[in-house]
C-alpha positions in Angstrom: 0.0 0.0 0.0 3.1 2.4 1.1 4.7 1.9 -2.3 1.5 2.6 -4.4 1.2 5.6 -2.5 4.7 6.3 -3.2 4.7 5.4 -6.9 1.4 7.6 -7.3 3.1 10.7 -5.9 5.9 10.6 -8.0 3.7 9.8 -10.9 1.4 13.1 -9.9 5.1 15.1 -9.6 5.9 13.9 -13.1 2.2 15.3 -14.0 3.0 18.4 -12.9 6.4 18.9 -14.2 5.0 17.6 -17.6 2.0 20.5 -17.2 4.6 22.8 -16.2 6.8 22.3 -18.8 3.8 22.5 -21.1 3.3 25.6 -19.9 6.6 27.2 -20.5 6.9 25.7 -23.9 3.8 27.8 -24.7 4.5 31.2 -22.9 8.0 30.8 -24.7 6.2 30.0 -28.1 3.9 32.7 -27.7 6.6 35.7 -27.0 8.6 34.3 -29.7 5.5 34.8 -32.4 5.2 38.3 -30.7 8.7 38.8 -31.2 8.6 37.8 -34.9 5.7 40.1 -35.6 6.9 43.0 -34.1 10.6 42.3 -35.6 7.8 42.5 -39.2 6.6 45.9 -37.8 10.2 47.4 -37.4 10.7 46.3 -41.3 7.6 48.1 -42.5 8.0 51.0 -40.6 11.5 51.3 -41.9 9.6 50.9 -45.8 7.7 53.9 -44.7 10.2 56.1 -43.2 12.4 55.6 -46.2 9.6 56.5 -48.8 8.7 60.2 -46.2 12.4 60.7 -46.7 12.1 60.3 -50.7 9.5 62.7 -50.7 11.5 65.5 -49.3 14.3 65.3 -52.2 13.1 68.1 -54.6 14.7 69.1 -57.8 16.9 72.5 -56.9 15.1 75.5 -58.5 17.7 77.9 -58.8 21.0 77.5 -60.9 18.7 74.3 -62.4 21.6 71.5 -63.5 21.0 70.4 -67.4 19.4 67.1 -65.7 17.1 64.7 -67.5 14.1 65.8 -66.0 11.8 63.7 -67.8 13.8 60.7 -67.1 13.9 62.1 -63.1 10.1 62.1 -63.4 9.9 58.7 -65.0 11.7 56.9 -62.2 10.0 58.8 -59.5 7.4 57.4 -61.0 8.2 53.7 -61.1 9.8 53.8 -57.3 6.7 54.9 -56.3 4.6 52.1 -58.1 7.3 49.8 -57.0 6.7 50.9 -53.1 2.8 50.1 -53.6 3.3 46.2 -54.7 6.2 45.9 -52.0 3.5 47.1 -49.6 1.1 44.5 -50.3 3.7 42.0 -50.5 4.8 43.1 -47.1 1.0 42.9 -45.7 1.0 39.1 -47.1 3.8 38.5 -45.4 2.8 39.6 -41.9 -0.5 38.0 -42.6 0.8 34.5 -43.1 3.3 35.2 -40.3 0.3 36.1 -37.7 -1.7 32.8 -38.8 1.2 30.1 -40.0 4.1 31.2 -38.0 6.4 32.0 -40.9 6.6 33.8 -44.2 6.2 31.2 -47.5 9.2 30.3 -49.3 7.4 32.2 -52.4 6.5 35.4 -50.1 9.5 35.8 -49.2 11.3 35.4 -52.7 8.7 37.6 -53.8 9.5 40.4 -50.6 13.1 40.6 -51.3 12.8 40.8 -55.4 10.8 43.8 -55.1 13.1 45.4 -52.7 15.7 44.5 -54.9 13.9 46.1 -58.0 13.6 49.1 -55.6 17.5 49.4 -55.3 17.7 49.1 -59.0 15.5 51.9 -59.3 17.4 54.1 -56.9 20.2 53.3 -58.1 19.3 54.7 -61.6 17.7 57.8 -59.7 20.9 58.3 -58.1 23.0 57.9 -61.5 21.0 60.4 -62.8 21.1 62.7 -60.1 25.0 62.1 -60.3 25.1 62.7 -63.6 23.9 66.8 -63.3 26.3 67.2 -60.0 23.9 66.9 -57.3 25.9 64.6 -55.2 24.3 64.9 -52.3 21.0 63.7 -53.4 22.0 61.4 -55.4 23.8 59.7 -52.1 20.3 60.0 -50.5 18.8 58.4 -53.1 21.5 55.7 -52.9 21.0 55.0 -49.5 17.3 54.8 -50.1 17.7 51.4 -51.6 20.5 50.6 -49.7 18.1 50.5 -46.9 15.2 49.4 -48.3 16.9 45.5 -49.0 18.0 45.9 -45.2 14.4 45.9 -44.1 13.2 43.7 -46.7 15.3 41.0 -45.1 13.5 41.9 -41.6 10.3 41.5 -42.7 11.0 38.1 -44.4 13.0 36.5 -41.4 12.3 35.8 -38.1 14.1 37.9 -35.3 17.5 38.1 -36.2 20.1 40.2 -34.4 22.3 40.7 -37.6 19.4 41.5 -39.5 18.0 44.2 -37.3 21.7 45.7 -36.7 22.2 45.8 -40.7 18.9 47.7 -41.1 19.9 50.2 -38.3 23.2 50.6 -39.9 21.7 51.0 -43.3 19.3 53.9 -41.7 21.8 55.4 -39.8 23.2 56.1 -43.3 20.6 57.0 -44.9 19.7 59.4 -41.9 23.3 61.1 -42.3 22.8 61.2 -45.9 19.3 63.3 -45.3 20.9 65.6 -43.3 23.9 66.4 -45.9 21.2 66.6 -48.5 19.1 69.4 -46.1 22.0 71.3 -45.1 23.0 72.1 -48.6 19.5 72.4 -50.2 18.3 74.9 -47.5 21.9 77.3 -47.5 21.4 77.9 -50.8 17.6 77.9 -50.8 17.8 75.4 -53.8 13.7 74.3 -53.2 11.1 76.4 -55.3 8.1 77.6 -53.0 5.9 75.1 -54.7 8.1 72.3 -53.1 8.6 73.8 -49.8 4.4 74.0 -49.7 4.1 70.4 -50.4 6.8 69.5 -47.8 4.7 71.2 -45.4 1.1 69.7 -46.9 2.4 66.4 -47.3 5.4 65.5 -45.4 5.3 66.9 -42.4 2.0 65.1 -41.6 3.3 61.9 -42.0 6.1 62.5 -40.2 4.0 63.7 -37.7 1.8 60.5 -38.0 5.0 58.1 -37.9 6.1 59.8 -35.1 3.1 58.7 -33.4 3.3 54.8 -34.4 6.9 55.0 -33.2 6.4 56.0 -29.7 3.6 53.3 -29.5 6.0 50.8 -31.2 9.0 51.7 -28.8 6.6 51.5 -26.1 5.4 48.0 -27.5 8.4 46.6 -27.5 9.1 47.7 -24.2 6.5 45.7 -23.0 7.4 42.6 -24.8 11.1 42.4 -23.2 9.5 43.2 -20.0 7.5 40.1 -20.3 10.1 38.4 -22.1 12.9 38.9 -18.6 9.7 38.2 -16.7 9.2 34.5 -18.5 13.0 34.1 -18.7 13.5 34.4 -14.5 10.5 32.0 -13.6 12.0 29.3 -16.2 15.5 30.0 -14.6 13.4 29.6 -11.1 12.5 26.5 -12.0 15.5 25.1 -13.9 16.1 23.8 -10.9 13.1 21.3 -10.1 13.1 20.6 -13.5 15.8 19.4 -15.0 16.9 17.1 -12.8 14.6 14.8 -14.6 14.0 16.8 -18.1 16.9 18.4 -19.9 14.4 20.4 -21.7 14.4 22.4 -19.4 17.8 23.9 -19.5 17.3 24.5 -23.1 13.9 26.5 -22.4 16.2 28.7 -20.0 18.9 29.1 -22.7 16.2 29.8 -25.5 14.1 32.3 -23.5 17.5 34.0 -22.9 18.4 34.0 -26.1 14.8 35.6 -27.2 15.5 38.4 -24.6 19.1 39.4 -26.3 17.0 39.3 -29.4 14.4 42.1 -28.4 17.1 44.1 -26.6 18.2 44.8 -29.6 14.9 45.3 -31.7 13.9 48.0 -28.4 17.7 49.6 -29.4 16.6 49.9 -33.6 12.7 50.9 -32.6 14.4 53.6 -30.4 17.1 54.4 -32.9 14.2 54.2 -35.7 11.9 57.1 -33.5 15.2 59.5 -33.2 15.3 59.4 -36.9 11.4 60.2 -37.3 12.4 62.8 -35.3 15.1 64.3 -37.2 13.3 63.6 -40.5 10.6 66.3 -39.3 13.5 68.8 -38.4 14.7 67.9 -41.7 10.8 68.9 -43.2 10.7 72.1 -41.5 14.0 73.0 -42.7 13.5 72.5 -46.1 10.1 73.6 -45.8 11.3 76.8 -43.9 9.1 76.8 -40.8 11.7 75.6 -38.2 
């Protein structure tokens, strides 16, 4: 009687440790999703903040380079309808990410060729902005692309630390790039008054608008590695208990580690990514002349 009771103890403990395992398994699996879609978000904001930023290089209007302006208004064009496919390409990607888990093999070939055609195209625009001696816009638009594969390859992935570092690396560029581009156009007021009203109509609202999904996106993510440290500690808590009998265990501890080095560093690029939504609207109103 003393060893059934004894052999139906331990077989409740194993119960419980199975149920408790089953439960960290599926807070773990849960964060990571979280973390995969909001990794997705950083990606598309990135695709938006790169196309505000296109829309504040104007042609100079004084001392007019012999530029093809035809061609200029051609490619404009075709990276703008370029941007509208990536967009819904993006969308499908998030969409099958939210119910399967994962981007498709095709999605994701089909993500990164458009943002590939996008380079292609900015690296024509920034030829031809070469071309006519406007070097400074012509290294915007480079970067534009540069920086557009970057977060192409976040949106397609699942966290990645390398990933997110190249795209903040790639917009830190592009950022610097702005700025050289602002400076120059606004000493020698190079934008016609047509441009600077449209900078003022059109991009500093959705600055102002981005700025406003970035400080709910930093604050997002804020919350996910606070839960993320939280589900971490009560797995290392219990490491313990557990794996003495389950080596699973340690490798839940080591995984939900691993997922919180992993948002650290998406909170750094959100943070990094609102800094330059901020410096892109100082960037409107100088070119726009109502800073």
């Amino acid at each position: 009687m003393k060893k059934r009771l004894v052999k139906h103890k331990k077989a409740l403990m194993v119960i419980g440790i199975l149920l408790l395992l089953a439960a960290i398994a599926w807070a773990a699996a849960e964060l990571s999703g979280q973390a995969n879609s909001m990794a997705q978000d950083a990606g598309s904001n990135s695709a938006e903040l790169e196309m505000i930023t296109m829309d504040t290089l104007k042609k100079p209007s004084k001392n007019v380079p012999p530029c093809d302006w035809k061609k200029e208004t051609q490619l404009r064009k075709k990276i703008s309808n370029n941007d509208a496919k990536y967009k819904k390409l993006m969308a499908k990607a998030k969409s099958e990410t939210k119910s399967d888990g994962k981007v498709t093999e095709k999605t994701r070939d089909a993500v990164l060729n458009q943002a590939n055609s996008y380079k292609d195209l900015q690296d024509q625009y920034a030829s031809l902005w070469s071309a006519c001696n406007c070097k400074t816009r012509a290294k915007l638009a480079k970067s534009l692309g540069n920086t557009r594969v970057k977060s192409a390859a976040v949106v397609v992935s699942e966290i990645d630390q390398k990933k997110l570092d190249e795209m903040n690396a790639a917009q830190e560029e592009m950022k610097a790039a702005r700025r050289e581009y602002v400076e120059k156009a606004a000493a020698n007021d190079e934008l016609s008054a047509a441009d600077k009203k449209s900078i003022q109509a059109n991009v500093i609202p959705q600055t102002n608008k981005m700025m406003a999904t970035m400080k709910k996106f930093v604050q997002a993510v804020a919350g996910l590695m606070s839960d993320v440290q939280e589900s971490a500690q009560k797995m290392s808590s219990n490491k313990g208990g557990i794996g003495g009998m389950f080596g699973a265990a340690k490798s839940m501890v080591s995984g939900g580690t691993d997922l919180f080095k992993k948002v650290q560093t998406l909170s750094s690029v959100a943070q990094n990514m609102s800094t330059n939504t901020q410096d892109l609207m100082t960037d409107a109103q100088t070119l726009s002349g109502s800073s």
